[in-house]
C-alpha positions in Angstrom: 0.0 0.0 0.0 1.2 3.4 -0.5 2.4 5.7 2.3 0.2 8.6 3.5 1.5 12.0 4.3 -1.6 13.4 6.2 -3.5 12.0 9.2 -7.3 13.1 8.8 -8.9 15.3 11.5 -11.4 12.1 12.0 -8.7 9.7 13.8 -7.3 12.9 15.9 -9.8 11.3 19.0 -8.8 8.0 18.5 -6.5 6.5 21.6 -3.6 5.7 20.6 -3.6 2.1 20.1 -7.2 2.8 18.0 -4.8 5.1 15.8 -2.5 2.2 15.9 -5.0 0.1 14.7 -6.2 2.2 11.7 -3.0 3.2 10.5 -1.3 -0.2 10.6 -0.5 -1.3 6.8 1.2 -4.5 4.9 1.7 -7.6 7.4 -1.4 -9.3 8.6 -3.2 -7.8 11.9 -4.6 -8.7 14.5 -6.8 -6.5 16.3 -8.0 -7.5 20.2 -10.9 -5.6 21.1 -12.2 -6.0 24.1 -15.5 -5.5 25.6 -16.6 -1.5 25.0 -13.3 -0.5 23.4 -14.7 1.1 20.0 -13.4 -1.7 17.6 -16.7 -0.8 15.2 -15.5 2.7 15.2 -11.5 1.3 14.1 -13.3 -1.0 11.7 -15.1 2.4 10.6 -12.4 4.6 10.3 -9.5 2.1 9.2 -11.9 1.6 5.7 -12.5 5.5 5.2 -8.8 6.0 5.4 -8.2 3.7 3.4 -10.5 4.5 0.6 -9.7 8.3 1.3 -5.7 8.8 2.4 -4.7 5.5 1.0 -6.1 5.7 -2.6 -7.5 2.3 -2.3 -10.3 1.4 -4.7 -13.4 0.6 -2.4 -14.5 -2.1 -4.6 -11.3 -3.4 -3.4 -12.3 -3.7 -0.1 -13.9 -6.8 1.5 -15.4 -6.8 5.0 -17.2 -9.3 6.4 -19.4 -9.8 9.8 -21.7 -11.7 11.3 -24.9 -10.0 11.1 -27.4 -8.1 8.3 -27.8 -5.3 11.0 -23.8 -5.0 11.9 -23.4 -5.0 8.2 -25.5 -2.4 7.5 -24.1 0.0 10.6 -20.8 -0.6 9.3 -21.9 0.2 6.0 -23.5 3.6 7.1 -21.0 4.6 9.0 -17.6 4.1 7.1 -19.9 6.2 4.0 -20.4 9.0 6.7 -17.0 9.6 6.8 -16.0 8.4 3.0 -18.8 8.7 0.8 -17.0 6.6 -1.9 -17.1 3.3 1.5 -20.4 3.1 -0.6 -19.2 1.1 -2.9 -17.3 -1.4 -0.6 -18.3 -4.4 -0.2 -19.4 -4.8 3.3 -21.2 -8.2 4.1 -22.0 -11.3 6.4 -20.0 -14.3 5.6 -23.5 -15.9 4.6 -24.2 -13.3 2.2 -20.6 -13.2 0.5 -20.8 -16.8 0.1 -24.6 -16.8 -1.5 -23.2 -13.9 -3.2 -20.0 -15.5 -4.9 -22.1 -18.6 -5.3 -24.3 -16.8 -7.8 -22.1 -16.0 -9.7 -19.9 -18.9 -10.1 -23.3 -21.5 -9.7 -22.8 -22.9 -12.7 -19.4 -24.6 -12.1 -21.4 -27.0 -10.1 -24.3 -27.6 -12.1 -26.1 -25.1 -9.6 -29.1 -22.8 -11.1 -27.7 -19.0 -10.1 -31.4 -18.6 -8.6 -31.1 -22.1 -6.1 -33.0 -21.3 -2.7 -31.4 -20.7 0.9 -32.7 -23.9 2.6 -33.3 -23.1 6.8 -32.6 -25.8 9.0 -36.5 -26.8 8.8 -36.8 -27.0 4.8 -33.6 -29.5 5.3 -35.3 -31.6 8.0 -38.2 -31.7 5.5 -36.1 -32.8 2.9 -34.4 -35.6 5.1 -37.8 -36.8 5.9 -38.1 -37.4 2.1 -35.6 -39.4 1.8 -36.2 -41.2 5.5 -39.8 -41.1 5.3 -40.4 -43.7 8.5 -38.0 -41.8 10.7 -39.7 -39.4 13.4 -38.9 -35.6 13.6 -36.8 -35.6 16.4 -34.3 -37.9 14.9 -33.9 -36.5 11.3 -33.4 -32.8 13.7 -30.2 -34.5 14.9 -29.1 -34.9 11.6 -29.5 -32.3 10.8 -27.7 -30.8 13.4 -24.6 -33.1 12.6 -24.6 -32.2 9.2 -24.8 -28.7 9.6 -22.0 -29.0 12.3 -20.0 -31.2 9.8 -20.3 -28.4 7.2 -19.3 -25.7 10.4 -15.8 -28.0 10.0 -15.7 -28.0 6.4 -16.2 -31.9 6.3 -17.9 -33.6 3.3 -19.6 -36.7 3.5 -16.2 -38.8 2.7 -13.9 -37.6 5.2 -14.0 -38.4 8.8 -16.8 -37.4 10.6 -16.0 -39.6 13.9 -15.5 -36.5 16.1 -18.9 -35.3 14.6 -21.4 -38.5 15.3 -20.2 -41.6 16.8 -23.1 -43.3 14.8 -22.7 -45.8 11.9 -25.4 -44.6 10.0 -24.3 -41.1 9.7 -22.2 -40.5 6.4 -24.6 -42.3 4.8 -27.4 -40.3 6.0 -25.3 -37.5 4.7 -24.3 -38.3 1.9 -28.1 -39.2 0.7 -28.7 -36.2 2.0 -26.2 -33.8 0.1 -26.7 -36.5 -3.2 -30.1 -35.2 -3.1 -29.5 -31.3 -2.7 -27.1 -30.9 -5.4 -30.0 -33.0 -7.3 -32.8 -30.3 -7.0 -30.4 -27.7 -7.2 -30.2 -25.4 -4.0 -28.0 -25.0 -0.8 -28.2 -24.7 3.1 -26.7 -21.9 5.4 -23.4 -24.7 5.4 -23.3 -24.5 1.6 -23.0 -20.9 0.9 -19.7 -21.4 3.0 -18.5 -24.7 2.3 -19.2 -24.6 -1.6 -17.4 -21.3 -2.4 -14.7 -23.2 -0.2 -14.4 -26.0 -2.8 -14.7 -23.8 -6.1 -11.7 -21.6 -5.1 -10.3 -25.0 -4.4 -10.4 -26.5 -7.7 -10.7 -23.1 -9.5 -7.5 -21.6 -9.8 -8.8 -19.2 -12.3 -11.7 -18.1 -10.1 -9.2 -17.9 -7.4 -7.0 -15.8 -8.9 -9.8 -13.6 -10.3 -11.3 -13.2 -6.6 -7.9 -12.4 -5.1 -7.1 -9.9 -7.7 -10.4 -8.2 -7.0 -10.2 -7.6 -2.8 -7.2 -6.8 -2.2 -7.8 -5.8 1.8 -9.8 -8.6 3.3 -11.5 -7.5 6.6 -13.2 -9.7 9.0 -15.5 -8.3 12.0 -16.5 -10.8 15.5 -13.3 -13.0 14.2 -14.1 -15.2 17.4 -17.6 -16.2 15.7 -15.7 -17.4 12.9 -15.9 -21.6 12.4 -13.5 -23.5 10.4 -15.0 -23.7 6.9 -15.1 -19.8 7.2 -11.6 -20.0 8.3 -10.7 -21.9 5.2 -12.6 -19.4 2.7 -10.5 -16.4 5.1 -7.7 -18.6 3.6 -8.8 -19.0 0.2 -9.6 -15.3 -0.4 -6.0 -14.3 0.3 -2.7 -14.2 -0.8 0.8 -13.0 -0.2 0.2 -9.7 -1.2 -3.8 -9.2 0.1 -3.8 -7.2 3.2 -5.8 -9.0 5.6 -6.8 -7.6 9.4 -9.2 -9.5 11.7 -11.0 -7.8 14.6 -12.2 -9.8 17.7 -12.4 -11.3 21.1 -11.1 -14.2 22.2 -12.7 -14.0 25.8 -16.0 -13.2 24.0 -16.2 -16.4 21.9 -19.6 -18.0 23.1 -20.9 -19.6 20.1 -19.4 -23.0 20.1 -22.8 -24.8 19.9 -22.7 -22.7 16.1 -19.6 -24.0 15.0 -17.5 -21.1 16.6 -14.3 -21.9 17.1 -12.0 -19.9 19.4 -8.6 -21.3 18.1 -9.4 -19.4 15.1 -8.2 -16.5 16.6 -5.7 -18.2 18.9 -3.9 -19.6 16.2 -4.4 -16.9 13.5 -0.5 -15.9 13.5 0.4 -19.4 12.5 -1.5 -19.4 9.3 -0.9 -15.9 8.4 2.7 -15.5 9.4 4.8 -12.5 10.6 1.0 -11.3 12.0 0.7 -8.2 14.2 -1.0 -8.0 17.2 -2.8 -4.5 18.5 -5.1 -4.9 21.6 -7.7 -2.4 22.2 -7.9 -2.5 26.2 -9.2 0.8 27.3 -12.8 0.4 27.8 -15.8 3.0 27.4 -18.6 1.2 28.2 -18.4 0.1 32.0 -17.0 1.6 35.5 -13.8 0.2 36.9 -15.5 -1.6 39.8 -17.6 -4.0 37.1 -14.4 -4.4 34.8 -12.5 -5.2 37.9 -15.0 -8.5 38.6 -15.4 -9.5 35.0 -11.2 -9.4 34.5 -11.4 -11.6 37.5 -14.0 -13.8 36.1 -12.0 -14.5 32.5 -8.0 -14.4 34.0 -9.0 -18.2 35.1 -9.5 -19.3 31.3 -6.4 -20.5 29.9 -7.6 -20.2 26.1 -7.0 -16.6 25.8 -4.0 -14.4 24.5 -4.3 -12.0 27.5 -4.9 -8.4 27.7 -6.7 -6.5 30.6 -9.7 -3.8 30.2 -9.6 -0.3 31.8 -11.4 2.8 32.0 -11.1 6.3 32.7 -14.3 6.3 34.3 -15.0 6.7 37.8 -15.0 3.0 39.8 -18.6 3.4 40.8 -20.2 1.3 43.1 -19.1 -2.6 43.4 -21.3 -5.1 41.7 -23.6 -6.7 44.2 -23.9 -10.2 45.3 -27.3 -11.6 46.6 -27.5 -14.9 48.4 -31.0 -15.7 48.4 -33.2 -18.5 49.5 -35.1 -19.7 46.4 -36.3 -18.3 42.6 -39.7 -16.5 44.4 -37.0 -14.5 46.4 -35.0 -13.7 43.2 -37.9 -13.0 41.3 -38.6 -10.2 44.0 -35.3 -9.3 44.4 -35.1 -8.3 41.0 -38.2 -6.5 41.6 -36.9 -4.6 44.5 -34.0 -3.9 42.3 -36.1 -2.0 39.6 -38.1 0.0 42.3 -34.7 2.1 42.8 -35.0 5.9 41.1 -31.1 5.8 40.3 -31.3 3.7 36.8 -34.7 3.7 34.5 -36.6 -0.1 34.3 -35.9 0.2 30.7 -32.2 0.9 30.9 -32.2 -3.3 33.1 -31.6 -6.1 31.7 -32.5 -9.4 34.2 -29.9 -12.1 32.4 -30.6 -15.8 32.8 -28.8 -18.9 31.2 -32.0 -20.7 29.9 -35.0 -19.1 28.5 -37.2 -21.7 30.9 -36.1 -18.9 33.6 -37.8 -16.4 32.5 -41.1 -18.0 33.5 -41.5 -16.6 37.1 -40.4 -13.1 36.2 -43.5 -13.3 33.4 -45.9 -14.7 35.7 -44.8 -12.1 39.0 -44.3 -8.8 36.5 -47.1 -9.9 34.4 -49.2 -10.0 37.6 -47.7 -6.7 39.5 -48.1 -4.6 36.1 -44.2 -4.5 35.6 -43.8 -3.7 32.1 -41.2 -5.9 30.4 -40.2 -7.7 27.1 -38.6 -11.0 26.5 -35.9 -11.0 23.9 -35.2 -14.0 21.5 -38.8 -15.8 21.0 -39.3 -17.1 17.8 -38.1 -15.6 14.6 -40.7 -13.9 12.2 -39.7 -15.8 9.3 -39.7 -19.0 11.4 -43.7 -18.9 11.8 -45.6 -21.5 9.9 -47.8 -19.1 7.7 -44.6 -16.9 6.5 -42.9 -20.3 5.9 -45.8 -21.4 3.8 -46.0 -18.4 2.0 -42.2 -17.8 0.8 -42.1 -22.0 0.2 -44.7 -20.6 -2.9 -42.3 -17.7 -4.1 -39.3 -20.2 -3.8 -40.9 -22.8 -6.0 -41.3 -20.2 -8.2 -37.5 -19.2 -8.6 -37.1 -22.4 -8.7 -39.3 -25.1 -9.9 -36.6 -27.4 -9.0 -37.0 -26.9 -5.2 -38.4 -30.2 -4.1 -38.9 -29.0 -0.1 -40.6 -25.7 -1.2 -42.7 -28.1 -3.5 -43.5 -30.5 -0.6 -44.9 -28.1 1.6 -47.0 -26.1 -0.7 -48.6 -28.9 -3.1 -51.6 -30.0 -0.3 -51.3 -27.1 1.7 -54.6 -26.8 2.3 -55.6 -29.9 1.2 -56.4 -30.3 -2.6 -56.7 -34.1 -3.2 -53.3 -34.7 -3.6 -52.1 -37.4 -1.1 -48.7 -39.2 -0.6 -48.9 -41.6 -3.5 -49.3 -38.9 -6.3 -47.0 -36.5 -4.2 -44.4 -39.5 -4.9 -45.9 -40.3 -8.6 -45.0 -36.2 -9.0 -41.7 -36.0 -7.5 -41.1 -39.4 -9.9 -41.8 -37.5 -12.8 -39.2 -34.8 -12.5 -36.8 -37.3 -13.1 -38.0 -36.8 -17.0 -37.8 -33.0 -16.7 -34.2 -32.3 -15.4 -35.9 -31.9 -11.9 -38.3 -29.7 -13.0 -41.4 -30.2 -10.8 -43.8 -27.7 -13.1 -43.0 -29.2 -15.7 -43.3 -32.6 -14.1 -47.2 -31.9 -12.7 -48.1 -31.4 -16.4 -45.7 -34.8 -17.6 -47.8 -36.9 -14.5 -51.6 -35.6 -14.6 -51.9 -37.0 -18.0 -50.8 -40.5 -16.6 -52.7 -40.0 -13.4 -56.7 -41.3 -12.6 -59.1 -38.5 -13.6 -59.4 -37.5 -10.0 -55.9 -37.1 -9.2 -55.0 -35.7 -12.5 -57.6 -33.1 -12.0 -56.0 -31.9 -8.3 -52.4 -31.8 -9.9 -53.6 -29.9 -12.8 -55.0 -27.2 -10.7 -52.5 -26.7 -8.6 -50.4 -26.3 -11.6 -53.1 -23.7 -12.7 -52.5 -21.8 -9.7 -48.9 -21.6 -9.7 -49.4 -20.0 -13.2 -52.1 -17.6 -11.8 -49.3 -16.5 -9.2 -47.0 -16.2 -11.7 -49.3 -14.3 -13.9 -48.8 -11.7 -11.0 -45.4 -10.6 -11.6 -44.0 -7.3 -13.5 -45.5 -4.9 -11.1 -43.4 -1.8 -9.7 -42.8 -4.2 -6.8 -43.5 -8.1 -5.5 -46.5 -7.2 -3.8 -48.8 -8.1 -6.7 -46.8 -11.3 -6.7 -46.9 -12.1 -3.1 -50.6 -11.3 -3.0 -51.5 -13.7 -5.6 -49.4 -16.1 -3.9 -51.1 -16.3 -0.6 -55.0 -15.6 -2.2 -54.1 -17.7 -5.0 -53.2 -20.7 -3.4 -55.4 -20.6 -0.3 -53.3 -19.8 2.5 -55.5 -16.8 3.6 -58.6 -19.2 3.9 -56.6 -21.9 5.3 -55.1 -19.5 8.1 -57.6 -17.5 9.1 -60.1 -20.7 10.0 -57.6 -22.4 11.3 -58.5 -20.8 14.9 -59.9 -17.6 15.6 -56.6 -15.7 18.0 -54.1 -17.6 16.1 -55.9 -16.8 12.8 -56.0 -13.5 13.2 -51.9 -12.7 14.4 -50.6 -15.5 11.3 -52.6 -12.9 8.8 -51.1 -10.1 10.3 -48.2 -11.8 10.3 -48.8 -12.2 6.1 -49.6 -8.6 5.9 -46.4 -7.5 7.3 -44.5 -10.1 5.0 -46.4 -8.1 2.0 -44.7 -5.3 3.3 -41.5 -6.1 3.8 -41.5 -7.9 -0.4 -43.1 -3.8 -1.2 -39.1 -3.0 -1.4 -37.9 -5.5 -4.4 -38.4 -5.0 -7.4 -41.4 -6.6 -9.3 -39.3 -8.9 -11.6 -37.4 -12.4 -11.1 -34.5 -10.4 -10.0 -36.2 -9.4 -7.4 -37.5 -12.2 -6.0 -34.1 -14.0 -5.8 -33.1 -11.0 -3.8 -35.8 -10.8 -1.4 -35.8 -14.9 -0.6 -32.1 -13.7 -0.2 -32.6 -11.8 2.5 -35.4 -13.7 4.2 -32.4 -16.4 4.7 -29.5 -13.9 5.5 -31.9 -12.0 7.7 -31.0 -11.6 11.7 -32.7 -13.2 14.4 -36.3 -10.3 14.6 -37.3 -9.9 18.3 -41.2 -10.4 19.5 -42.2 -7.3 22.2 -44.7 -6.9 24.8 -44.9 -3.3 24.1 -42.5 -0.8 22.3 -42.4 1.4 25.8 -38.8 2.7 26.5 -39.5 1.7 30.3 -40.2 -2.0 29.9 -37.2 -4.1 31.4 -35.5 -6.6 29.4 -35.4 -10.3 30.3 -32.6 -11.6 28.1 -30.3 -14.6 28.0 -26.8 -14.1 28.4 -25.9 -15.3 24.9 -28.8 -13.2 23.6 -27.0 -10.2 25.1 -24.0 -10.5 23.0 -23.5 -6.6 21.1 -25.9 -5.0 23.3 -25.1 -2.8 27.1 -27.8 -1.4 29.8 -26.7 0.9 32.7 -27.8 -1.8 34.9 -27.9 -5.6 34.4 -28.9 -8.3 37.3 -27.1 -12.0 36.7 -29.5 -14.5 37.8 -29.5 -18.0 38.6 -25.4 -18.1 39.1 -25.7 -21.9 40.8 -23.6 -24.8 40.3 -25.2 -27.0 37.5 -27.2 -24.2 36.7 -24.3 -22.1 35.7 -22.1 -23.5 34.9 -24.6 -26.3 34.2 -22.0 -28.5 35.9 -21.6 -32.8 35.0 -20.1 -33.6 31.9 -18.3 -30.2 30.9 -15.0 -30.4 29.0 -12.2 -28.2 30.2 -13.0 -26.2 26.9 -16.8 -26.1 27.2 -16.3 -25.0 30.7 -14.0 -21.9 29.6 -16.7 -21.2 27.2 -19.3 -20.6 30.4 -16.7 -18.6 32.0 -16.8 -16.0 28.8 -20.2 -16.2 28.6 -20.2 -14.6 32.1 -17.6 -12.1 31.3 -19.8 -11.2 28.4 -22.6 -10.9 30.7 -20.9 -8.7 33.6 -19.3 -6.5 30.5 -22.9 -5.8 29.3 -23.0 -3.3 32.5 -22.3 0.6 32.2 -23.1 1.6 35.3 -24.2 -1.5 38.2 -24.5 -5.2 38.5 -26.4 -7.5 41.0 -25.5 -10.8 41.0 -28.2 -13.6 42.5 -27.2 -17.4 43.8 -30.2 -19.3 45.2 -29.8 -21.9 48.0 -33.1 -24.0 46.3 -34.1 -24.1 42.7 -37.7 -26.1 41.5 -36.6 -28.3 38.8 -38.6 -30.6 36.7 -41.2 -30.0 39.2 -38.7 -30.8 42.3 -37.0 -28.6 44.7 -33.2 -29.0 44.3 -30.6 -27.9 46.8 -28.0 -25.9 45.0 -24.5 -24.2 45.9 -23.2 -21.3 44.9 -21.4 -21.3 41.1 -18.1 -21.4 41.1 -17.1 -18.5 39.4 -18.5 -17.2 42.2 -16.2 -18.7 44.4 -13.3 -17.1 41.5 -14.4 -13.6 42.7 -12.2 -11.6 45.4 -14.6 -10.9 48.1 -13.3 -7.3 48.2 -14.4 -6.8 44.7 -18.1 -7.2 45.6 -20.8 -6.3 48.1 -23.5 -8.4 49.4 -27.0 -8.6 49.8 -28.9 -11.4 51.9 -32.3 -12.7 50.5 -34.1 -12.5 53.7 -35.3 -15.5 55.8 -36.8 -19.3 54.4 -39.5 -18.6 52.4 -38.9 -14.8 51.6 -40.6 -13.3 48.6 -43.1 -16.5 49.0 -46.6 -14.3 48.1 -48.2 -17.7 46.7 -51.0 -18.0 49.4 -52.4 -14.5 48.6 -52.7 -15.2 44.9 -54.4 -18.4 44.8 -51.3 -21.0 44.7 -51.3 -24.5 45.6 -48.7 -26.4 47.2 -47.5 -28.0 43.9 -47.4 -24.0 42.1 -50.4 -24.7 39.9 -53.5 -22.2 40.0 -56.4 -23.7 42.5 -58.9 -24.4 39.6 -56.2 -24.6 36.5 -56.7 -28.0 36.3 -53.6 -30.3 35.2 -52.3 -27.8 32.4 -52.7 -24.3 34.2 -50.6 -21.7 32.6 -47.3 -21.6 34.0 -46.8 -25.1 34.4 -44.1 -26.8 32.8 -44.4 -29.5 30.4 -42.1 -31.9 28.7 -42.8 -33.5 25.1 -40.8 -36.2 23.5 -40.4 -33.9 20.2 -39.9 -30.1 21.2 -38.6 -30.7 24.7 -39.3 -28.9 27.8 -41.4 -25.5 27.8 -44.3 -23.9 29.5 -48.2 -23.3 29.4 -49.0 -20.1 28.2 -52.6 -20.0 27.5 -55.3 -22.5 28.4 -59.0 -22.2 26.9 -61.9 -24.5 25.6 -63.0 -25.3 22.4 -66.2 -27.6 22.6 -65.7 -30.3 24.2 -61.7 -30.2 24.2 -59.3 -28.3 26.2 -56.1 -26.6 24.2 -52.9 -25.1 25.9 -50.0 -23.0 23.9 -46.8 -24.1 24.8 -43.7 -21.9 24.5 -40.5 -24.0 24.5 -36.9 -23.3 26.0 -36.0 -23.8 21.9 -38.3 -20.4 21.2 -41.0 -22.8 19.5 -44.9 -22.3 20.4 -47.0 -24.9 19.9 -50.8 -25.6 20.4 -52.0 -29.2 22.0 -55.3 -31.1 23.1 -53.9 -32.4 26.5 -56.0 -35.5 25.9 -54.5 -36.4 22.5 -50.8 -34.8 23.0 -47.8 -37.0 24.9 -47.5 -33.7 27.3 -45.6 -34.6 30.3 -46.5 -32.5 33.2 -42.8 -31.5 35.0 -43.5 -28.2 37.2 -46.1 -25.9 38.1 -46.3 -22.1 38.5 -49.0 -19.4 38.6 -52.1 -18.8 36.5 
């Protein structure tokens, strides 16, 4: 790169190792940010002086992250201060790879329009081709194969520390045989296939390296191995590469994240520089103080230590209470104080299940609040069934989208001409429009007459595009095919909130364009999009129950740590040494969340599964100086106990809620452990919602369903 003269007035407030940072040029960097120390703004800054003092070209420029939304900000914000950052290329991994595999599709037989498949069109299309296993067990495939693609692993290599079972790379293989078949990909593919043409393309590798030359990668402890491998890939000797991240803020292992990434980054990028950013802005001295304390016990780490030129402020708090009714109030008691705003707390747990009590108390007391990370908008079953119509028509070849639309609602097509269909495409390159007009002439009269009105109908919908945007299109798809009908009778509350939940989706496809181009684009983003948060209320004074891994990116001038027990949290048992380390940052992560207090809560009893447990205090707890905290006692046996005065029982469930109350907690042998939500009567049957730990609602007749009853709570 070439030398610059002048240092722009917009890195004069940088600190010096931020100028550091931006400055740096040539060997490969390493940039440790820790918690609150500005690395967006470095990442910001280093691209508009680039671009600007630099005379790079910004089309030059590759940066990569882990979200749409950090993305965008990064986007906006390096234009602000470069208005030619515009045209830099600033994307997730996820996106780079769908958008590199676009482009070079065709090397693999791949249509450049193939569909993003989510973890629940893949499940469908291992039921397919395992049509006598249950759900539960093709989910676990699932999650091995997706975790196999996390490593880069194909179905021939060895996947013994993936799956200990047999069956495995044959179940993979099948499965992967069969996507390249109908031509699309999964979230692992739009890493792992970009991965293996820059592999065997040395043309397209050479054309892709001489395009970026500055590679920048964002969250670098998120990263997994196959994106480790394309980080490879997109480099050479001469491509200026600088990663940004935090080694004690790597929490995502259960993703694929792999912390070694960034521990061993120097080794495949020799003669590597290393900058840490260690002067936080974010939290007082007294809460950096406890969370340095906290993560010095991990020996998977390269070291540095946070400070702050703000005052110490008070220490973090430590309450030892008697039970999860005394924390619940606690907490309460907490958000009663004037000093910090109810909106401005965060209540932090491990597991969503223990959010259930602060619901039922808050919901109960008028507490405004909102639970963050419930199911995603795109996850629900009407939006699903609506973009599974748009996907089969950018690409006919999509056997999942094609599965779930073709008797959805029901039009006379059952499972033996659903197979007779699927057959068929064999004849028309995998064409399945095609193939409904190859089978209904070979079909009886009955079932001939079904196919070939479906196939009418997917020409009606198509008949709806060329408008200024997809609406039209989107409209026809969900009128067209019957999915408003089928919805809206389904039941009268749910009807109602899944065609809202339509409406909106027309909304969001009113900013793409009203061509095929389009359409690709928008099922893009439906895929690439982040993880969209259901509210209680959009009131700036509602407190935030959270997980702790939910709280990654985000800070609150006050945040209460709950549930801090041995084999809560850490959940104790079978932890590796490296699984265990993992815990530990996730409570660093948690304490760093904090700008201006902390509490801290450890119960002596716990209900679980319905019993009352005897717990001790966590251990990193026990890792804490006892001069860096103050603490609180929880009162005597009992306290916090109001259950008499609202109607309680001895075993938690309402007096006259019967064996399904809301608040009680159920178990079921395919979506796991969760809680009642709502109860009510239709005719002669009683229904319950469920809400499960894995964000997942569900409706049941108690009678009919395998619902376990584990715990109780409060109507």
């Amino acid at each position: 790169m070439p030398e610059s003269s002048h240092i722009p007035g917009y890195i004069a407030d940088l600190n010096e190792e931020q100028r550091r940072a931006v400055l740096h040029q040539g060997s490969p960097l390493l940039i440790l940010a820790g918690a609150g120390s500005g690395k967006t703004r470095v990442i910001t800054v280093k691209i508009a002086y680039m671009i600007e003092q630099l005379g790079l070209d910004p089309r030059s420029i590759l940066a990569v992250t882990f979200t749409n939304k950090a993305a965008g900000e990064m986007k906006e914000r390096a234009a602000a201060l470069a208005p030619a950052a515009q045209d830099t290329m600033i994307r997730t991994f996820h996106s780079f790879g769908a958008w590199f595999l676009r482009r070079n599709a065709q090397l693999l037989d791949m249509p450049s329009g193939f569909s993003i498949y989510d973890d629940d069109d893949s499940v469908t299309l291992l039921r397919s081709l395992y049509p006598d296993e249950n759900r539960a067990t093709l989910n676990a495939v699932n999650r091995r194969i997706s975790r196999a693609k996390d490593y880069g692993l194909s179905p021939s290599d060895d996947l013994s520390d993936i799956s200990a079972d047999p069956d495995f790379a044959e179940q993979y293989r099948r499965y992967e045989t069969r996507l390249r078949e109908i031509g699309n990909a999964d979230f692992g593919d739009l890493i792992l296939l970009p991965v293996r043409i820059l592999s065997e393309h040395p043309e397209v590798r050479d054309r892709i390296r001489s395009r970026f030359r500055v590679v920048l990668v964002d969250e670098f402890q998120d990263s997994n191995i196959a994106q480790y491998r394309l980080l490879e890939l997109l480099a050479d000797r001469s491509t200026y590469v600088c990663v940004v991240g935090d080694d004690d803020q790597s929490i995502y292992r259960f993703r694929g994240a792999e912390v070694r990434n960034i521990l061993t980054f120097h080794e495949t990028f020799p003669g590597t520089d290393v900058i840490r950013l260690e002067e936080n802005y974010r939290s007082t001295g007294s809460i950096l103080d406890v969370a340095s304390a906290v993560v010095d016990h991990n020996e998977g780490r390269l070291g540095k230590t946070l400070w702050t030129r703000k005052d110490r402020g008070p220490l973090p708090v430590l309450a030892e209470l008697n039970d999860e009714e005394a924390e619940v109030h606690y907490c309460r008691e907490v958000l009663s104080r004037g000093n910090v705003s109810p909106g401005e707390t965060a209540i932090l747990y491990r597991t969503n299940a223990q959010s259930r009590l602060f619901e039922t108390v808050f919901l109960r007391e008028g507490i405004p609040y909102r639970i963050v990370g419930t199911l995603r908008f795109y996850e629900r079953e009407e939006v699903k069934d609506a973009v599974a119509v748009l996907k089969f028509l950018a690409n006919p070849r999509d056997e999942v989208s094609f599965r779930r639309i073709v008797n959805k609602p029901a039009r006379g097509i059952g499972a033996t001409t659903l197979e007779k269909l699927v057959a068929a495409s064999g004849e028309t390159r995998g064409d399945l429009r095609e193939a409904l007009r190859v089978a209904a002439a070979r079909l009886s009269a009955r079932a001939g007459n079904a196919v070939s009105s479906f196939a009418a109908v997917i020409d009606r919908v198509e008949a709806a595009f060329g408008g200024e945007n997809l609406v039209p299109l989107l409209d026809a798809a969900i009128h067209e095919t019957g999915l408003t009908d089928y919805h809206a009778e389904k039941d009268e509350i749910a009807g109602t909130q899944k065609l809202q939940n339509l409406e909106e989706l027309l909304n969001a496809s009113s900013l793409y364009a009203g061509t095929p181009e389009g359409l690709v684009e928008f099922l893009e983003s439906i895929e690439l999009d982040s993880a969209r948060e259901q509210e209680s209320g959009d009131s700036p004074e509602r407190v935030t129950l959270i997980t702790m891994h939910n709280t990654k990116g985000l800070e609150f001038d006050r945040v209460i740590v709950t549930g801090l027990e041995e084999g809560l949290f850490p959940r104790g048992g079978e932890e590796s040494p490296d699984e265990l380390e993992e815990e530990r940052r996730l409570f660093y992560v948690a304490l760093t969340r904090a700008r201006q207090s902390v509490h801290l809560t450890s119960c002596r009893y716990r209900r679980i599964h319905g019993r009352l447990l005897t717990f001790v205090p966590s251990r990193f707890l026990r890792e804490i100086p006892a001069e860096l905290l103050e603490t609180a006692g929880g009162g005597p046996v009992g306290a916090g106990r109001a259950g008499g005065s609202h109607g309680v029982g001895a075993d938690g469930a309402g007096g006259d809620g019967g064996e399904f109350a809301p608040g009680t907690y159920v178990y079921h042998d395919d979506y796991g452990t969760g809680m009642v939500i709502k109860k009510w009567k239709s005719g002669v049957n009683e229904l319950v919602r469920v809400r499960f730990e894995s964000g997942n609602i569900a409706q049941f007749i108690p009678r009919y369903a395998p619902l376990e009853r584990i715990g109780g709570g409060e109507p």
